[in-house]
C-alpha positions as CSV (number, residue, x, y, z in Angstrom):
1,X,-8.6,-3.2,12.5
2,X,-9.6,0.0,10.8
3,X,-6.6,2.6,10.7
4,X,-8.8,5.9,11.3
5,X,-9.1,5.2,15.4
6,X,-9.1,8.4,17.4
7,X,-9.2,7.3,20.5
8,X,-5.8,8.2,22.5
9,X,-3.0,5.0,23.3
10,X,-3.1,4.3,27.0
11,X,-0.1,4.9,28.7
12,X,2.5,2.6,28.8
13,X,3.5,0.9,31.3
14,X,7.0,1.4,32.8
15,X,9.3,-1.8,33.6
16,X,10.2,-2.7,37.0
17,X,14.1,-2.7,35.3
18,X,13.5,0.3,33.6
19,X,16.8,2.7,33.3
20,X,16.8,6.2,35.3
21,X,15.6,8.7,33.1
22,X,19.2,10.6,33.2
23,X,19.9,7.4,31.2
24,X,17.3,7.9,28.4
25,X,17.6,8.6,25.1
26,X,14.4,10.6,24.5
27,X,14.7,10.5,20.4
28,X,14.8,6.9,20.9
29,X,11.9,6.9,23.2
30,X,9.9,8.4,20.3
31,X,10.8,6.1,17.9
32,X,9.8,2.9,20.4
33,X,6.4,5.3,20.7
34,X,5.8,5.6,17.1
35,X,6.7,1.5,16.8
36,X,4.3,0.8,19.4
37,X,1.0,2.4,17.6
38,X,1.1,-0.2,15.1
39,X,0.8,-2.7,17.5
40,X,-3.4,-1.9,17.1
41,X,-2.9,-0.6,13.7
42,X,-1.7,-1.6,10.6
43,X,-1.4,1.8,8.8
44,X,-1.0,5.0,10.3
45,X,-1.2,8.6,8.5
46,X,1.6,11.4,9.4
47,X,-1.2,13.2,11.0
48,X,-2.3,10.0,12.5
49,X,0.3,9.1,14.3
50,X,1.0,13.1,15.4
51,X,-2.6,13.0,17.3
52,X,-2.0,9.7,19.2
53,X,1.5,11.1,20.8
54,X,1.4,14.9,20.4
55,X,4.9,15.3,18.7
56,X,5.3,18.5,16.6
57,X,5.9,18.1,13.1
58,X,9.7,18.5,12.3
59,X,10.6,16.2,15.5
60,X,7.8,13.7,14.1
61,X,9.1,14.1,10.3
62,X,13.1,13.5,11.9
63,X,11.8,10.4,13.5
64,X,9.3,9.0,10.5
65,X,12.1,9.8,7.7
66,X,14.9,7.6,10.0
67,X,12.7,5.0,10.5
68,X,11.5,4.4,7.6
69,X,15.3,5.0,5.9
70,X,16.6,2.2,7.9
71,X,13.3,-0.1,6.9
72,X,11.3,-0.2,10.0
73,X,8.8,1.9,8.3
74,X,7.3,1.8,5.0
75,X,4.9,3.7,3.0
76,X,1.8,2.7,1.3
77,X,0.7,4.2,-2.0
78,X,-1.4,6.2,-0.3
79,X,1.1,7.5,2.0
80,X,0.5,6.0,5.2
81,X,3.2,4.3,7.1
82,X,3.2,0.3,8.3
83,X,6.0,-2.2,9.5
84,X,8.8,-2.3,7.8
85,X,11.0,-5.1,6.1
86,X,13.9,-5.1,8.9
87,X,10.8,-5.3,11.7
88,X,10.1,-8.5,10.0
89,X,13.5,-9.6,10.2
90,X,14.4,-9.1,14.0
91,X,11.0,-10.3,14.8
92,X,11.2,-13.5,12.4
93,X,11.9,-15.8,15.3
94,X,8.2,-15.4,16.8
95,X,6.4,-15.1,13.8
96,X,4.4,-17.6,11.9
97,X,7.1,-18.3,9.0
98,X,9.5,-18.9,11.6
99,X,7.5,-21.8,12.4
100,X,7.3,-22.7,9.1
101,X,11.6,-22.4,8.5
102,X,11.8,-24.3,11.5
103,X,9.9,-27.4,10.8
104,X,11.0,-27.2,7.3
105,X,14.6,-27.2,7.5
106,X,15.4,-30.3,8.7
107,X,13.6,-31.7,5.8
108,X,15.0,-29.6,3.0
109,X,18.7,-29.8,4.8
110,X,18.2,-33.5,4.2
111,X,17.1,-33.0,0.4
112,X,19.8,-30.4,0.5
113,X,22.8,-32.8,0.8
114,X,20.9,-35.6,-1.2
115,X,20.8,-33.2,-4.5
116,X,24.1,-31.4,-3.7
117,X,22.2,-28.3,-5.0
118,X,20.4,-25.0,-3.2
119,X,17.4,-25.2,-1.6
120,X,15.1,-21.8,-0.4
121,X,12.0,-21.3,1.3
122,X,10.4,-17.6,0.6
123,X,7.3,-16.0,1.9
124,X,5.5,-12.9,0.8
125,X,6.3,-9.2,2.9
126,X,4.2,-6.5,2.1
127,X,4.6,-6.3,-1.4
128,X,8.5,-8.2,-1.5
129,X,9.6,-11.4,-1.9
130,X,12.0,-12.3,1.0
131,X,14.2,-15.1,1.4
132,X,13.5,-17.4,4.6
133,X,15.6,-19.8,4.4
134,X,18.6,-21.0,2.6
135,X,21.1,-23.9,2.5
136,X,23.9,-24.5,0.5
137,X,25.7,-27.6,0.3
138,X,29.0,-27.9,0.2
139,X,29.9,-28.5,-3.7
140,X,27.1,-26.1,-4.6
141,X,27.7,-23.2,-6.6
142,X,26.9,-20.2,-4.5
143,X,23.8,-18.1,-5.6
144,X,23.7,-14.6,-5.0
145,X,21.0,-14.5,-2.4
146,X,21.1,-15.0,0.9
147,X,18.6,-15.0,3.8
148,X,16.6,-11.7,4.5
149,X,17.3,-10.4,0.8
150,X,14.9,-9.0,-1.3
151,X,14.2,-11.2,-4.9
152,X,12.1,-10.1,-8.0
153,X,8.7,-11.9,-7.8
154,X,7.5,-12.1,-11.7
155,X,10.8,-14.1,-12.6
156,X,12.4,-16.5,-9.6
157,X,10.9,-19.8,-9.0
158,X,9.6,-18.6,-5.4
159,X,8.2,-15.2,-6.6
160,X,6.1,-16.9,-9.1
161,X,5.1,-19.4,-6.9
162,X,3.8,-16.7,-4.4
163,X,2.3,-14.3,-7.3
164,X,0.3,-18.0,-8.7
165,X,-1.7,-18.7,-5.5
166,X,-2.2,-15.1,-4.7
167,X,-5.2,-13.3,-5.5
168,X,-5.6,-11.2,-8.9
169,X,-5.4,-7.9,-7.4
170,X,-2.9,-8.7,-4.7
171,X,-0.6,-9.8,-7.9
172,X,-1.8,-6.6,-9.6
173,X,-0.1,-4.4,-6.7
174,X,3.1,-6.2,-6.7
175,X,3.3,-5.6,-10.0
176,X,2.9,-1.9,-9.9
177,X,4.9,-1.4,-7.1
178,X,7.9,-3.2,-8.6
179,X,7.4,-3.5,-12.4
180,X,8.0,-6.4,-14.4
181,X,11.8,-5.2,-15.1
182,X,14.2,-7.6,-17.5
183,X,16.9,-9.7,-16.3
184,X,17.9,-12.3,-18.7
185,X,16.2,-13.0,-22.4
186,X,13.9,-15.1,-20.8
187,X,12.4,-12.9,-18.4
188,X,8.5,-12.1,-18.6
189,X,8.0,-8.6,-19.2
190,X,4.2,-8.7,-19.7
191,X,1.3,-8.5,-17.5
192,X,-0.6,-10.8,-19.9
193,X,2.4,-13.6,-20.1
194,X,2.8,-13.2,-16.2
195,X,-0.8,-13.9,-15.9
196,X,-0.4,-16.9,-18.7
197,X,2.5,-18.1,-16.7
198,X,0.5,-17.7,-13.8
199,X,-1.9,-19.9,-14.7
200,X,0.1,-22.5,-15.9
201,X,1.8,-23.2,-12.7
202,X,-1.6,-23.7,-10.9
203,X,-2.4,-26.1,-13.7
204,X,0.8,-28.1,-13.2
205,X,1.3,-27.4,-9.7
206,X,5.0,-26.1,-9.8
207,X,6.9,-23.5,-11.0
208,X,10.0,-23.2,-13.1
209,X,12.2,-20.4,-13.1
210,X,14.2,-21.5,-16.6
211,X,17.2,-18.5,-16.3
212,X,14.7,-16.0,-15.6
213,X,16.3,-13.8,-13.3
214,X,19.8,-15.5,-13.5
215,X,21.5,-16.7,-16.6
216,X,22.4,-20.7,-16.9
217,X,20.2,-21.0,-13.6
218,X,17.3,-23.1,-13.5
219,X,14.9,-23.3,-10.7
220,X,12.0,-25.6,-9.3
221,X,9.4,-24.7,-6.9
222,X,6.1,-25.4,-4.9
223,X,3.2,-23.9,-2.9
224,X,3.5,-24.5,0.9
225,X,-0.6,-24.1,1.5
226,X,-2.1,-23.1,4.5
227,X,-6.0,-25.1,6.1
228,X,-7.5,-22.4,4.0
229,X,-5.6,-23.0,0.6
230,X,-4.0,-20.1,1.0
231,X,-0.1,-19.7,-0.1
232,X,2.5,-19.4,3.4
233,X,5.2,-19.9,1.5
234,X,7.1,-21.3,-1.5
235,X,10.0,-24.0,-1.3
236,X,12.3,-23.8,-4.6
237,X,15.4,-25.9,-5.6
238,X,18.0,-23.9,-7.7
239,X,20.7,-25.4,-9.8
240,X,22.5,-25.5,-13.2
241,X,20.7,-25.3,-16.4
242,X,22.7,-28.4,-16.8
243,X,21.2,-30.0,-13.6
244,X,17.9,-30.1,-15.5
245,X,18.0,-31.5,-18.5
246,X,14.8,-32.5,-19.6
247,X,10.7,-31.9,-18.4
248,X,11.2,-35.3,-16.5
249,X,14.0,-34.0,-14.1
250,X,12.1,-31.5,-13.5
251,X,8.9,-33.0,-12.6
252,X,11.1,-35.4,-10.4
253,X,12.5,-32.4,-8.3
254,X,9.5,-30.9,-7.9
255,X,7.1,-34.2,-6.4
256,X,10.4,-34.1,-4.0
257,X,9.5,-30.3,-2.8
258,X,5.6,-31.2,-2.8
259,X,6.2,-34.4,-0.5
260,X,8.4,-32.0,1.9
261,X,5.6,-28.9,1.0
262,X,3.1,-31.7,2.5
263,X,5.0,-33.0,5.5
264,X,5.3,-29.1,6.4
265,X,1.4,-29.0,6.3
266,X,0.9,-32.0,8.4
267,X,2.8,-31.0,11.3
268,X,1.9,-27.2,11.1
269,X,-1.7,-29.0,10.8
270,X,-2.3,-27.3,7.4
271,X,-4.1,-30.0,6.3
């Protein structure tokens, strides 16, 4: 839906529950306003978002800038405000990739505690790699993510497998809004390797993160495709360099993810 709509927001609705207005808190009022226009559009201008609910500026700037400090908004590179990380989050449980963590898990949960290593699922938000869906097993070393966070996406098994089956451009903004930034000795720091690298994982069909972002930590991972090719998410299993020694432990680990990748697909009829 195009962002440049003039037409005024109908009034909404009151609940049958709602409070007295002695009870109100009018600043968060504005805040729910300003959260509600994106409802019918995903960007929204300063000015925009002034003309739909006649706020004056400094009361409109107070509520943008707290908003958008605690993550509910964000701004494009153009400067226009959409959704925001932590909106993702509290709404998770009604969105599509909850769908996904939820058929998923019991699968990966089972390869989980066969392994005795970490399994993740991570999807794509805005221009972030976020962590789904973690689980740990009991004897596992403990990795430094957790679910929610943010992780790079040029040098973790998941981000790469995102950036692969994502198209040119959309790779191209990720990397300018987050760099290609060095973690380890083994990191990528070159749009033309990342590209390379890119490619190669399409080729083979999995990703390896080989102490990329993490030293001593090597990770597998796979696309989770949607009816339309398109990437929904990627499913990675992290361990010790140690706990893959050779290019055939690898490729074991990963057919593992891509038979769970494809029992995801049937029963969110992805395929």
């Amino acid at each position: 839906m195009t962002t440049n709509r003039t037409t005024r927001h109908r009034p909404l609705r009151r609940p049958a529950n709602r409070p007295l207005p002695k009870y109100r808190s009018t600043t968060i009022q504005k805040a729910l306003d300003v959260l509600r226009l994106f409802a019918e559009s995903s960007t929204l201008s300063f000015s925009e978002i002034r003309d739909h609910l006649r706020l004056n500026k400094s009361t409109l700037f107070r509520v943008l800038f707290t908003l958008e400090t605690n993550q509910f908004l964000a701004r494009d590179g153009d400067g226009k405000y959409r959704l925001g990380l932590n909106i993702f989050i509290l709404g998770n449980s009604f969105s599509r990739e909850s769908v996904i963590k939820r058929v998923g898990t019991p699968h990966l949960q089972a390869l989980s505690g066969k392994l005795g290593m970490t399994v993740q699922v991570g999807i794509l938000e805005g221009n972030s790699v976020v962590i789904l869906q973690k689980i740990d097993p009991p004897s596992s070393i403990r990795m430094f993510s957790r679910v929610g966070a943010v992780v790079p996406a040029h040098c973790t098994g998941q981000g790469k497998t995102l950036l692969a089956y994502s198209p040119r451009d959309r790779v191209e903004e990720i990397i300018g809004a987050h760099g290609l930034t060095r973690y380890t000795p083994h990191t990528i720091t070159t749009t033309n390797g990342l590209f390379a690298e890119l490619q190669a994982i399409r080729d083979r069909g999995y990703t390896v993160d080989d102490s990329e972002h993490e030293k001593h930590i090597r990770c597998v991972a796979v696309p989770v495709l949607n009816e339309q090719g398109g990437i929904e998410a990627a499913l990675s299993i992290t361990g010790l360099v140690m706990d893959f020694p050779d290019d055939e432990t690898v490729a074991r680990h990963a057919a593992m993810l891509q038979e769970i990748a494809q029992k995801i697909r049937r029963e969110l009829k992805f395929c």
